[in-house]
DRENTORKOL-3810 file (N, C-alpha, C; in nm, 4 decimals):
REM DRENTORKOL-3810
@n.u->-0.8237; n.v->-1.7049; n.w->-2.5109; ca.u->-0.8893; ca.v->-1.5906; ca.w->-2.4492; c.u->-0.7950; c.v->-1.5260; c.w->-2.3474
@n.u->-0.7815; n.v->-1.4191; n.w->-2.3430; ca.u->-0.6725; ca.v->-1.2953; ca.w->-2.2557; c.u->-0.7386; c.v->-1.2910; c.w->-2.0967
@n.u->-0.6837; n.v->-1.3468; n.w->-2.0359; ca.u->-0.7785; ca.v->-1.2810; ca.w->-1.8816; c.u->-0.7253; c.v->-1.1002; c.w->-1.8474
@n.u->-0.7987; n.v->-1.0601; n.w->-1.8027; ca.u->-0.7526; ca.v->-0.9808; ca.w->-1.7804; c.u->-0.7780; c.v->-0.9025; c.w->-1.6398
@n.u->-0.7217; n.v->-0.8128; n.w->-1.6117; ca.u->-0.7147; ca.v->-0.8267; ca.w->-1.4368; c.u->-0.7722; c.v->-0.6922; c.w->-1.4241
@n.u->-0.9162; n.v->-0.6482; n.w->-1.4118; ca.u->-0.9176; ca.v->-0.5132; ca.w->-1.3539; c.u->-0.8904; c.v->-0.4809; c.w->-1.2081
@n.u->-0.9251; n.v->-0.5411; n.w->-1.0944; ca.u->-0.9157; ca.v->-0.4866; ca.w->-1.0170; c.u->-0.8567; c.v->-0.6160; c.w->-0.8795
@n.u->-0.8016; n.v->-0.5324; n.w->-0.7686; ca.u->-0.7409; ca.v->-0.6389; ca.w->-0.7075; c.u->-0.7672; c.v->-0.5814; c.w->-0.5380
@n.u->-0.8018; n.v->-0.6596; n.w->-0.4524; ca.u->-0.8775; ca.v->-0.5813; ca.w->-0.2923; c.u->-0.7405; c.v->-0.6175; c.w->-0.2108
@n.u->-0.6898; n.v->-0.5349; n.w->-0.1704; ca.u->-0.5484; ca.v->-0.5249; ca.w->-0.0796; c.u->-0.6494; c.v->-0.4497; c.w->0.0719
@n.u->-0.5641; n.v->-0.5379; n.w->0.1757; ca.u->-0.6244; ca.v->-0.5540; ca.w->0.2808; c.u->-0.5174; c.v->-0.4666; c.w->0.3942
@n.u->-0.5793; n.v->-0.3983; n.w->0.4769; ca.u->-0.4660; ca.v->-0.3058; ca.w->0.5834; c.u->-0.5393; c.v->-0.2974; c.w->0.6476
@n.u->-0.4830; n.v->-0.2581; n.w->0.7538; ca.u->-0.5264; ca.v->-0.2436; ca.w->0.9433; c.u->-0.5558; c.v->-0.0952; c.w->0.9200
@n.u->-0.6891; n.v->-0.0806; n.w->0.9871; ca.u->-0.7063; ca.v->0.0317; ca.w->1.0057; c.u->-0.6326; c.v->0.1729; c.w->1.0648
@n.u->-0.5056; n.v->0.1530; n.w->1.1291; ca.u->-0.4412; ca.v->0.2018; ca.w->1.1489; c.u->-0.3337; c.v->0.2604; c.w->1.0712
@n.u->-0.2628; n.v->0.1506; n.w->0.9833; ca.u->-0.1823; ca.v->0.2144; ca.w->0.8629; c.u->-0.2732; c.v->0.3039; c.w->0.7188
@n.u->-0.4159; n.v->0.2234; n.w->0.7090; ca.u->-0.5463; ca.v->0.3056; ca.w->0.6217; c.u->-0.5364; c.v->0.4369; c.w->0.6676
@n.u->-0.5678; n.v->0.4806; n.w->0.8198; ca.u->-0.5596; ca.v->0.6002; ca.w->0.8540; c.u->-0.5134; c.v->0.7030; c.w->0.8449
@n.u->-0.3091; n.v->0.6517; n.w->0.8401; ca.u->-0.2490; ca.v->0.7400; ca.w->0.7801; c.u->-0.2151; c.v->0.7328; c.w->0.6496
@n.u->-0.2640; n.v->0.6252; n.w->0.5673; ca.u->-0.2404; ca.v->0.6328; ca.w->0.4029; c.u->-0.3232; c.v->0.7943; c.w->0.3705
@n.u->-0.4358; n.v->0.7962; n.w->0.4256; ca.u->-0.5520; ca.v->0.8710; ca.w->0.3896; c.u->-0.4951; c.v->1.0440; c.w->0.3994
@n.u->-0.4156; n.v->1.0280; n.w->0.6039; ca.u->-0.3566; ca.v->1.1498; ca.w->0.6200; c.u->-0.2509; c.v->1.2067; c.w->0.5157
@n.u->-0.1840; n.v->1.0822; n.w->0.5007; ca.u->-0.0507; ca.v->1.1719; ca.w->0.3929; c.u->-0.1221; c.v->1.2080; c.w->0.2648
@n.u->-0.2418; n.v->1.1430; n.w->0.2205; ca.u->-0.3062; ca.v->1.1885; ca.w->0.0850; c.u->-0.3417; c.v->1.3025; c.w->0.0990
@n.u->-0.3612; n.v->1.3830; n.w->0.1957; ca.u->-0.4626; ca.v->1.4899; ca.w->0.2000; c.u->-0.3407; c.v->1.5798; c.w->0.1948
@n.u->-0.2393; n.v->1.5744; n.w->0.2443; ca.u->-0.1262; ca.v->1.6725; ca.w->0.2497; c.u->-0.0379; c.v->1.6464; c.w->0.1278
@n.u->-0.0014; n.v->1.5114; n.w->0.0907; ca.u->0.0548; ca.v->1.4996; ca.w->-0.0662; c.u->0.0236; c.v->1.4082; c.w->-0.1607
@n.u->-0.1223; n.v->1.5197; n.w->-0.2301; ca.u->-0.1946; ca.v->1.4253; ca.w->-0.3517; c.u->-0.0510; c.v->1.3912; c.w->-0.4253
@n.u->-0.0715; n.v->1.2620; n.w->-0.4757; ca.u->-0.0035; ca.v->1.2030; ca.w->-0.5960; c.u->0.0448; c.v->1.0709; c.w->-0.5956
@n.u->0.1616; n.v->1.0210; n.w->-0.5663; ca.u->0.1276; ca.v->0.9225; ca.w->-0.6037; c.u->0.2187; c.v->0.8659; c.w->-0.4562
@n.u->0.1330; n.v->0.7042; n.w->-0.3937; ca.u->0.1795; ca.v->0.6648; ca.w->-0.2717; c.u->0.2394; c.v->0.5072; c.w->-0.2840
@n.u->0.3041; n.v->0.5035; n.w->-0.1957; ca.u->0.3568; ca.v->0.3633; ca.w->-0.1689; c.u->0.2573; c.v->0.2836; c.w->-0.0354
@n.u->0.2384; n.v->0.1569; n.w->-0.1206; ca.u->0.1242; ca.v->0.0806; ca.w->0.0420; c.u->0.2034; c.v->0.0132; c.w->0.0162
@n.u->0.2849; n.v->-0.0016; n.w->0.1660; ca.u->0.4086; ca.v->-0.1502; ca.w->0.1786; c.u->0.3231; c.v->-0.2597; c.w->0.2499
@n.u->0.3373; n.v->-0.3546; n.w->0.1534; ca.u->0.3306; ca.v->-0.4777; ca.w->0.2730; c.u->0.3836; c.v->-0.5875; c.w->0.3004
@n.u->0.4166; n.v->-0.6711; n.w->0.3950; ca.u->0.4468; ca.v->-0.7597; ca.w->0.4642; c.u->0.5388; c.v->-0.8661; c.w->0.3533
@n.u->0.4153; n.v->-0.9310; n.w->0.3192; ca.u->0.4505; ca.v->-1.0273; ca.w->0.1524; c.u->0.4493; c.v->-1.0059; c.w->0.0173
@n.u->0.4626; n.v->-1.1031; n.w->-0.0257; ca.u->0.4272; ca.v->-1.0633; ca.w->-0.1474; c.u->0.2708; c.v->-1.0798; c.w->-0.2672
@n.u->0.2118; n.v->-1.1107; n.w->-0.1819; ca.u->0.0492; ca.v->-1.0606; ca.w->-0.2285; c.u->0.0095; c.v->-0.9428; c.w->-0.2757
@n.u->0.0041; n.v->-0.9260; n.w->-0.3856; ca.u->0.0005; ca.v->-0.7936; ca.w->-0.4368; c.u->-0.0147; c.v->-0.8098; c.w->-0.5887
@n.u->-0.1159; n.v->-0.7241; n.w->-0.6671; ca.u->-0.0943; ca.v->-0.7701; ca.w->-0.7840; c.u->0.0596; c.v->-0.7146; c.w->-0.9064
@n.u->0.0118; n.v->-0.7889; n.w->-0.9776; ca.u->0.1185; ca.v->-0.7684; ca.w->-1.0714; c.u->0.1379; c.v->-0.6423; c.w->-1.2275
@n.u->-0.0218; n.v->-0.6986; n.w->-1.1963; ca.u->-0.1088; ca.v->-0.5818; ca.w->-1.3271; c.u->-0.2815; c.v->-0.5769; c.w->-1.2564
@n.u->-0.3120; n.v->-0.4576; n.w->-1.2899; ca.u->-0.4280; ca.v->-0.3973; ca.w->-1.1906; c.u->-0.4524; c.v->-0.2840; c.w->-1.2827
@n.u->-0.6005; n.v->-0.2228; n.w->-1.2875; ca.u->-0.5987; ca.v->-0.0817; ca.w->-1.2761; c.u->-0.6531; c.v->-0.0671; c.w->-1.1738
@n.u->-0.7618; n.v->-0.1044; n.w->-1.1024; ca.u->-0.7754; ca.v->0.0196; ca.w->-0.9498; c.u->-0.7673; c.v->-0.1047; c.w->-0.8670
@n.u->-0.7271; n.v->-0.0342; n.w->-0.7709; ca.u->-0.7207; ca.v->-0.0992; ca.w->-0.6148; c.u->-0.8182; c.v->-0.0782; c.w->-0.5225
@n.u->-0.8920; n.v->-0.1673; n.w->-0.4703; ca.u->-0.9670; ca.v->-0.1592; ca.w->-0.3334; c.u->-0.9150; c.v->-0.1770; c.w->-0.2069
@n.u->-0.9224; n.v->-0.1340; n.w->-0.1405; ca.u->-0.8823; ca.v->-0.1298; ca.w->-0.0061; c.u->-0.9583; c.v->-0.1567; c.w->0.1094
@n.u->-0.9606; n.v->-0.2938; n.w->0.1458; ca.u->-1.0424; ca.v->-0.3522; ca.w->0.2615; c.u->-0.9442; c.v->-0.3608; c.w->0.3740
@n.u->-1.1003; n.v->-0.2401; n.w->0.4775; ca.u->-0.9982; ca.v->-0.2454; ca.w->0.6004; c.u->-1.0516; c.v->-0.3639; c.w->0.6812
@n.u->-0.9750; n.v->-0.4271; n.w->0.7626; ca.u->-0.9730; ca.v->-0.4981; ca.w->0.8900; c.u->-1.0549; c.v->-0.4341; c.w->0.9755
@n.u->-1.0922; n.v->-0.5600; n.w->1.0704; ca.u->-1.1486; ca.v->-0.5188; ca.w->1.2365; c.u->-1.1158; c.v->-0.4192; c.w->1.2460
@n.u->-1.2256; n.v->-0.3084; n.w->1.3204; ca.u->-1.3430; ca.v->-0.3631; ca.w->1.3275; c.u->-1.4049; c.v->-0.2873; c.w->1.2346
@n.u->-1.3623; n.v->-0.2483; n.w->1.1420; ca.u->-1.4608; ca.v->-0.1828; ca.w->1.0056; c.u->-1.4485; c.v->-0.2305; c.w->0.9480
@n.u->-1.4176; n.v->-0.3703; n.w->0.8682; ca.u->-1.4847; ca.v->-0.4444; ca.w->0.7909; c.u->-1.5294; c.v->-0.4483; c.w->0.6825
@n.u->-1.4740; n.v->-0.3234; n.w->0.5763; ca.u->-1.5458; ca.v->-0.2897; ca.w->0.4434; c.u->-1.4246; c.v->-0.1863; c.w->0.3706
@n.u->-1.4901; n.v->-0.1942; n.w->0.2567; ca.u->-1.4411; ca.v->-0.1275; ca.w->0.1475; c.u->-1.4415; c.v->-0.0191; c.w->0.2051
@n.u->-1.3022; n.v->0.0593; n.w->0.2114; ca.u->-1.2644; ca.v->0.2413; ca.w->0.2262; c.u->-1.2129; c.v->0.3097; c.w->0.1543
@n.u->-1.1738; n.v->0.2357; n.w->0.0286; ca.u->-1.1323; ca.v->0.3280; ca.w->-0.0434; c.u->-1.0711; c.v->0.2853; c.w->-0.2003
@n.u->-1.0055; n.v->0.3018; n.w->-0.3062; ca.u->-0.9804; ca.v->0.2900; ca.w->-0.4188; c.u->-0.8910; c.v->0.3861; c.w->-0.4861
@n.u->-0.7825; n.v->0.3592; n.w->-0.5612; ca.u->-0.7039; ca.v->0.4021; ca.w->-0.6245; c.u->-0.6230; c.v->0.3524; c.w->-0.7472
@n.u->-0.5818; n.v->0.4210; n.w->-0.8058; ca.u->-0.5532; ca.v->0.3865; ca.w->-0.9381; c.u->-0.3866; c.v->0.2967; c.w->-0.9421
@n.u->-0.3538; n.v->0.1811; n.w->-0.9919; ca.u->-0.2697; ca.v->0.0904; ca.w->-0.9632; c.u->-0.1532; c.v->0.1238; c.w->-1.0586
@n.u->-0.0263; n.v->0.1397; n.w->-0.9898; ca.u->0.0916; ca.v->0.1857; ca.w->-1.0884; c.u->0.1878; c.v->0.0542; c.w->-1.1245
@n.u->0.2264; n.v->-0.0110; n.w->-1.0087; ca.u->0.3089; ca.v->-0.1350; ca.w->-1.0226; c.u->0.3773; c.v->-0.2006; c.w->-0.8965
@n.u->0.3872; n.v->-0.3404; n.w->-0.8985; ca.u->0.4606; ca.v->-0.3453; ca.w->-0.7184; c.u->0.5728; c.v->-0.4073; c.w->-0.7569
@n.u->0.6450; n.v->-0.3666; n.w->-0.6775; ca.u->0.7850; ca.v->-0.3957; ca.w->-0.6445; c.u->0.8047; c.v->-0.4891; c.w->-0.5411
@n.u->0.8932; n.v->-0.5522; n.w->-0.5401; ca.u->0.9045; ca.v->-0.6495; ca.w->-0.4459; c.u->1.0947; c.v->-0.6547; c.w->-0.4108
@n.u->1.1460; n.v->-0.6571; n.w->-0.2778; ca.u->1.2662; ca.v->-0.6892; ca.w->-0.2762; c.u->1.3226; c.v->-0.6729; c.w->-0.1353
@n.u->1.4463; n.v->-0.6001; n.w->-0.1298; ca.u->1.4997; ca.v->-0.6218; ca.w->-0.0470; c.u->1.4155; c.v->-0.4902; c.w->0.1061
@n.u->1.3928; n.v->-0.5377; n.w->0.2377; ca.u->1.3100; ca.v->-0.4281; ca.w->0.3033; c.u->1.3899; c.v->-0.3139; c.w->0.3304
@n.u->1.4880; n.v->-0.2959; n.w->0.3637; ca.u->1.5695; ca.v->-0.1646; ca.w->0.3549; c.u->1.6209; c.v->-0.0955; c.w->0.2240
@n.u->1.5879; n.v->-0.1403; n.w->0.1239; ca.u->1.6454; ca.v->-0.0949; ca.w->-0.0323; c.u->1.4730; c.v->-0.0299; c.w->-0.0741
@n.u->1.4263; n.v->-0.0937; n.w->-0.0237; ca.u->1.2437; ca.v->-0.0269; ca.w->-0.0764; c.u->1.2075; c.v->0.0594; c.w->0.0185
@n.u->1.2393; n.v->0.0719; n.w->0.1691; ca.u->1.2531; ca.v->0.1907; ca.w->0.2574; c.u->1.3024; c.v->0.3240; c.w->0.1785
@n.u->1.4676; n.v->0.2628; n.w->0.1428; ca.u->1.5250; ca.v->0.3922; ca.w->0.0658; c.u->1.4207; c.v->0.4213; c.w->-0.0103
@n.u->1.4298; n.v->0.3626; n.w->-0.1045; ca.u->1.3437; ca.v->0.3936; ca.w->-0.2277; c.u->1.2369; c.v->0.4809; c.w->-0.2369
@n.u->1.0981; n.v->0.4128; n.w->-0.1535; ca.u->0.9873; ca.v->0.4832; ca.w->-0.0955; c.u->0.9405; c.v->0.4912; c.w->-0.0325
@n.u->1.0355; n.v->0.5032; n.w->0.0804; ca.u->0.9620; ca.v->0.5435; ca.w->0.2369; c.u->0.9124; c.v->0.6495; c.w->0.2346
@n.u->0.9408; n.v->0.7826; n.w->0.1581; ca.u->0.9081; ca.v->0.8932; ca.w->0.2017; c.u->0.7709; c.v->0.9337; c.w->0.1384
@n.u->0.6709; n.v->0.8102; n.w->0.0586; ca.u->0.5433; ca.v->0.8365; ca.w->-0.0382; c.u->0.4959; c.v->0.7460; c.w->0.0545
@n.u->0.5051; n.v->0.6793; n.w->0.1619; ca.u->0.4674; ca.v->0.5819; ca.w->0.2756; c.u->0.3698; c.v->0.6688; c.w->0.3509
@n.u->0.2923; n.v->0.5676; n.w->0.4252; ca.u->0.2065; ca.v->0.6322; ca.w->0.5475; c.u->0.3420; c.v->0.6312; c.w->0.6853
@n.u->0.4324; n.v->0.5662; n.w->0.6861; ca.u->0.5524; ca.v->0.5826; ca.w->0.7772; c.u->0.5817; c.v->0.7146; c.w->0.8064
@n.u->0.6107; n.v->0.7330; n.w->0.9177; ca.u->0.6880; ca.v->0.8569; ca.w->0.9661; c.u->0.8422; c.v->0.8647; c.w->0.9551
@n.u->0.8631; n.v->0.7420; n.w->0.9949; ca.u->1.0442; ca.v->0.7107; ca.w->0.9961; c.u->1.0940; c.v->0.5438; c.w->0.9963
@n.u->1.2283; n.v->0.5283; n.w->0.9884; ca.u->1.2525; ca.v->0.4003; ca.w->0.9408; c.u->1.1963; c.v->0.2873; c.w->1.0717
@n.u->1.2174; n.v->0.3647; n.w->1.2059; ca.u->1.1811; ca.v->0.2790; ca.w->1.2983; c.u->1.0236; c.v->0.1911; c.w->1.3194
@n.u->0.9408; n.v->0.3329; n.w->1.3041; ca.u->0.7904; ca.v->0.2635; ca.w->1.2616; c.u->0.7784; c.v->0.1779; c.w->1.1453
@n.u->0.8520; n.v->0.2168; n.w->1.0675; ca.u->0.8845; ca.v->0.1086; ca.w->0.9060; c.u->0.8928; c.v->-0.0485; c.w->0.9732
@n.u->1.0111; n.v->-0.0422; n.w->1.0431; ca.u->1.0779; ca.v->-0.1614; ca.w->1.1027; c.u->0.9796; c.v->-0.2202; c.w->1.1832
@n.u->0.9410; n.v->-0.1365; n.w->1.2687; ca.u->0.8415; ca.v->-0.2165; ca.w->1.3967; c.u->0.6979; c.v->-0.2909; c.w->1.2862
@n.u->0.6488; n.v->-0.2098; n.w->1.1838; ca.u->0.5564; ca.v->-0.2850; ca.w->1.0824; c.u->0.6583; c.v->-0.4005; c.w->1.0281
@n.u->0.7460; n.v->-0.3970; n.w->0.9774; ca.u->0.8110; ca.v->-0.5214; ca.w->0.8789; c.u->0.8514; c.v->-0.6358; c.w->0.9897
@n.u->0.8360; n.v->-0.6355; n.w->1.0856; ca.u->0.8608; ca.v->-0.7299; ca.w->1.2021; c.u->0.9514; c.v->-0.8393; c.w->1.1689
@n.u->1.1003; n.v->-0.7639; n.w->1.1212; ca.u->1.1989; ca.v->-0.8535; ca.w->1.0647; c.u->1.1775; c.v->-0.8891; c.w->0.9555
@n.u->1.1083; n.v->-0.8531; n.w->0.8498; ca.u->1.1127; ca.v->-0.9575; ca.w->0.7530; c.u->1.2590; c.v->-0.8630; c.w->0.7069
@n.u->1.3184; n.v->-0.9593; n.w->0.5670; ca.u->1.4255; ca.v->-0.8994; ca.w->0.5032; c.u->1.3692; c.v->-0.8530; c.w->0.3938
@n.u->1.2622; n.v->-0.9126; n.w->0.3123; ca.u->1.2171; ca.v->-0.8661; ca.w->0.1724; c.u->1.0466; c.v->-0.8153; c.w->0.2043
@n.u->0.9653; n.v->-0.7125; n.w->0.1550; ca.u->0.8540; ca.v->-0.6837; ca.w->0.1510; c.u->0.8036; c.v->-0.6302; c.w->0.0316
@n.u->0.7025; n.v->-0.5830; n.w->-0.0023; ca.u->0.6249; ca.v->-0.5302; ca.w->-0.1257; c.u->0.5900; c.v->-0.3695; c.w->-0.1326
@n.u->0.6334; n.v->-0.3085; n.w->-0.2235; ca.u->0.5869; ca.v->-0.2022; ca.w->-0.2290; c.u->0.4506; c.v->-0.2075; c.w->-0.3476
@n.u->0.3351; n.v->-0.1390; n.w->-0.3613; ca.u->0.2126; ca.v->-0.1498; ca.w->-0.4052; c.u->0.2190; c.v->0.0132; c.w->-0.4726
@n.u->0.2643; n.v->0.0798; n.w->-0.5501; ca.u->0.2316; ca.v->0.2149; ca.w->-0.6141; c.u->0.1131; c.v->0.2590; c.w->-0.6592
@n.u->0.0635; n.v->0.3597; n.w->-0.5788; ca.u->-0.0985; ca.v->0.3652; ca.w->-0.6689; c.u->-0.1017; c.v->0.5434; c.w->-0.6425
@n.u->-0.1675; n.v->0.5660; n.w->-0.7217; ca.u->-0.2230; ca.v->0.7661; ca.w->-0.7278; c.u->-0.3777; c.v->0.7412; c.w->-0.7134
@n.u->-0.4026; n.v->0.8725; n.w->-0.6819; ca.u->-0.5379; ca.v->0.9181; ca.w->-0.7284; c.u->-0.6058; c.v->0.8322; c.w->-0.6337
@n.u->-0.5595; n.v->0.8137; n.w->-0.4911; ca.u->-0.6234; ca.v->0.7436; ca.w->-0.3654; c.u->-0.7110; c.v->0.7884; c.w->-0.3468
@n.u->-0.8512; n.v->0.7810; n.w->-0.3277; ca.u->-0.9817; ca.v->0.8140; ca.w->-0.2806; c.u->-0.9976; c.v->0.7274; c.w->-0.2016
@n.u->-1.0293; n.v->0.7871; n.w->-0.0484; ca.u->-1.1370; ca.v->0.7314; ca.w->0.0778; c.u->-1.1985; c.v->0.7570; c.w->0.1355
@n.u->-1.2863; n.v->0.6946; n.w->0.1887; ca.u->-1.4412; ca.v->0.6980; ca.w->0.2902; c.u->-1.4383; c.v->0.7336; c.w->0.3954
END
């Protein structure tokens, strides 16, 4: 029997949610949610998005493209600029040193 994976709940601070949402409204298409590790699925079609303290719930859903995983300044290049980031420094101050992080590709972001 095939398992198969529809859907997968990726978790963010209400603060980086906030501006995932802002850059959607100014450039529908398709975004990068970086995170930390590598928790992230592999194959997905939609994504849920559970925010953290202190809202606590489902905000939103989008359609799942593929994650990348590697080096944190080579995935900056890559797709910092489809990021809720402003610039590499806020990038940095989120990656709190790590060397490798996850990029999460998804379109068609809808939130609450």
């Amino acid at each position: 029997m095939k398992r198969e994976h529809y859907a997968f709940i990726l978790i963010a601070d209400e603060k980086y949610w906030n501006k995932l949402c802002e850059r959607n409204k100014v450039s529908r298409g398709i975004q990068a949610f970086l995170r930390k590790n590598q928790v992230a699925p592999k194959n997905a079609q939609k994504l849920l998005f559970y925010v953290k303290k202190p809202v606590m719930q489902i905000r939103g859903v989008a359609d799942f493209i593929e994650r990348l995983t590697g080096d944190s300044g080579e995935l900056w290049r890559k797709y910092g600029t489809e990021s809720c980031f402003e610039s590499f420094e806020e990038y940095s101050a989120f990656a709190e040193g790590r060397s490798r992080m996850t990029v999460v590709m998804v379109q068609e972001l809808r939130g609450t």
